[in-house]
N, C-alpha and C positions, 0 to 999 in steps of 0.2 A: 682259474680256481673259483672266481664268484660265481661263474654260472652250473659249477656240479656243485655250491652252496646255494645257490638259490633252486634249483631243481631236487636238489634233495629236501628242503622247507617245503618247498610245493607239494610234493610228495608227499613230507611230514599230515601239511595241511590238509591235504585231500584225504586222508588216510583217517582223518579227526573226525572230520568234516560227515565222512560215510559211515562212521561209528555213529555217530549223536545221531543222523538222522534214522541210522537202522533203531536206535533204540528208543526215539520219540515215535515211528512208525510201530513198533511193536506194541507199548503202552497204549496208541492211538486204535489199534488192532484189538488189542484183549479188550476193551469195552471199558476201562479203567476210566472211573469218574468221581468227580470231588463228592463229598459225604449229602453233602445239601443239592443234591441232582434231581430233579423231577421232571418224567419225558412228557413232550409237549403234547397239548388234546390232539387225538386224529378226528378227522371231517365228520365221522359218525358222532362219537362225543359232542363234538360241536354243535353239531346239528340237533342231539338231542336235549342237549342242556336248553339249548336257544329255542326250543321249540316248549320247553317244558314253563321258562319262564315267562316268555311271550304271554303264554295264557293267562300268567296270573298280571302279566302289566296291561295286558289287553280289559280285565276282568275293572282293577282301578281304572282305568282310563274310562270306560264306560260309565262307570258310575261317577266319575267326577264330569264328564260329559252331559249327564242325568241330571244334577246337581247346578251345574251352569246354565244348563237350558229352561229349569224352572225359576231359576232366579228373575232371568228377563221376560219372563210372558209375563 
Protein backbone atom coordinates (compact mmCIF):
# COMPACT_ATOMS: atom_id res chain seq x y z
CA UNK A 1 0.00 0.00 0.00
CA UNK A 2 2.83 2.72 0.64
CA UNK A 3 4.41 2.32 -2.61
CA UNK A 4 0.92 2.75 -4.92
CA UNK A 5 0.94 6.06 -2.16
CA UNK A 6 4.02 7.09 -2.97
CA UNK A 7 3.73 6.45 -6.77
CA UNK A 8 0.72 8.17 -6.90
CA UNK A 9 2.31 11.60 -4.97
CA UNK A 10 5.09 11.18 -7.52
CA UNK A 11 2.84 11.33 -10.03
CA UNK A 12 0.80 14.00 -8.24
CA UNK A 13 4.27 15.85 -8.16
CA UNK A 14 5.32 15.39 -11.61
CA UNK A 15 2.01 16.40 -12.87
CA UNK A 16 2.60 20.04 -10.81
CA UNK A 17 5.77 20.11 -11.56
CA UNK A 18 4.99 20.19 -15.56
CA UNK A 19 2.19 22.55 -15.20
CA UNK A 20 4.25 25.54 -13.52
CA UNK A 21 7.08 24.95 -15.75
CA UNK A 22 4.67 24.95 -18.99
CA UNK A 23 3.37 27.98 -17.62
CA UNK A 24 6.62 30.00 -16.56
CA UNK A 25 7.96 28.80 -20.24
CA UNK A 26 4.96 30.39 -21.91
CA UNK A 27 5.06 33.90 -19.83
CA UNK A 28 9.03 33.54 -20.69
CA UNK A 29 7.82 32.94 -24.49
CA UNK A 30 5.25 35.85 -25.09
CA UNK A 31 8.01 38.59 -24.32
CA UNK A 32 6.26 39.44 -20.87
CA UNK A 33 8.44 41.96 -18.98
CA UNK A 34 8.37 44.02 -15.75
CA UNK A 35 7.06 47.76 -16.37
CA UNK A 36 10.70 49.34 -15.92
CA UNK A 37 12.38 47.02 -18.74
CA UNK A 38 14.83 48.64 -21.04
CA UNK A 39 16.65 46.52 -23.86
CA UNK A 40 20.20 46.54 -23.74
CA UNK A 41 22.41 48.97 -26.31
CA UNK A 42 23.40 46.73 -29.41
CA UNK A 43 27.15 46.96 -30.72
CA UNK A 44 26.11 49.69 -33.32
CA UNK A 45 24.62 51.91 -30.58
CA UNK A 46 27.66 51.37 -28.70
CA UNK A 47 29.80 52.02 -31.02
CA UNK A 48 28.14 55.27 -31.90
CA UNK A 49 27.60 56.82 -28.70
CA UNK A 50 31.31 55.87 -27.91
CA UNK A 51 32.47 57.28 -30.79
CA UNK A 52 30.26 60.42 -30.59
CA UNK A 53 31.60 61.20 -27.08
CA UNK A 54 35.31 60.39 -27.58
CA UNK A 55 35.30 63.49 -29.68
CA UNK A 56 34.25 65.74 -27.31
CA UNK A 57 36.57 64.09 -24.38
CA UNK A 58 39.27 63.97 -27.04
CA UNK A 59 38.48 68.01 -27.74
CA UNK A 60 38.96 68.62 -23.48
CA UNK A 61 41.73 66.53 -23.26
CA UNK A 62 43.68 68.54 -25.77
CA UNK A 63 43.06 71.70 -24.54
CA UNK A 64 43.90 70.85 -21.06
CA UNK A 65 46.99 69.18 -22.53
CA UNK A 66 47.55 72.88 -24.38
CA UNK A 67 47.12 74.48 -20.98
CA UNK A 68 49.78 72.14 -19.16
CA UNK A 69 52.21 72.40 -21.60
CA UNK A 70 52.39 76.21 -21.44
CA UNK A 71 52.49 76.36 -17.95
CA UNK A 72 56.02 74.68 -17.79
CA UNK A 73 57.97 76.34 -20.63
Amino acid sequence: MGFVAAGVLAALGLIIAVIIGALIWKKRASGARSPDYTPAQTKEQSDASSNSSNSTNNDRCDSIAEKLMTQTE
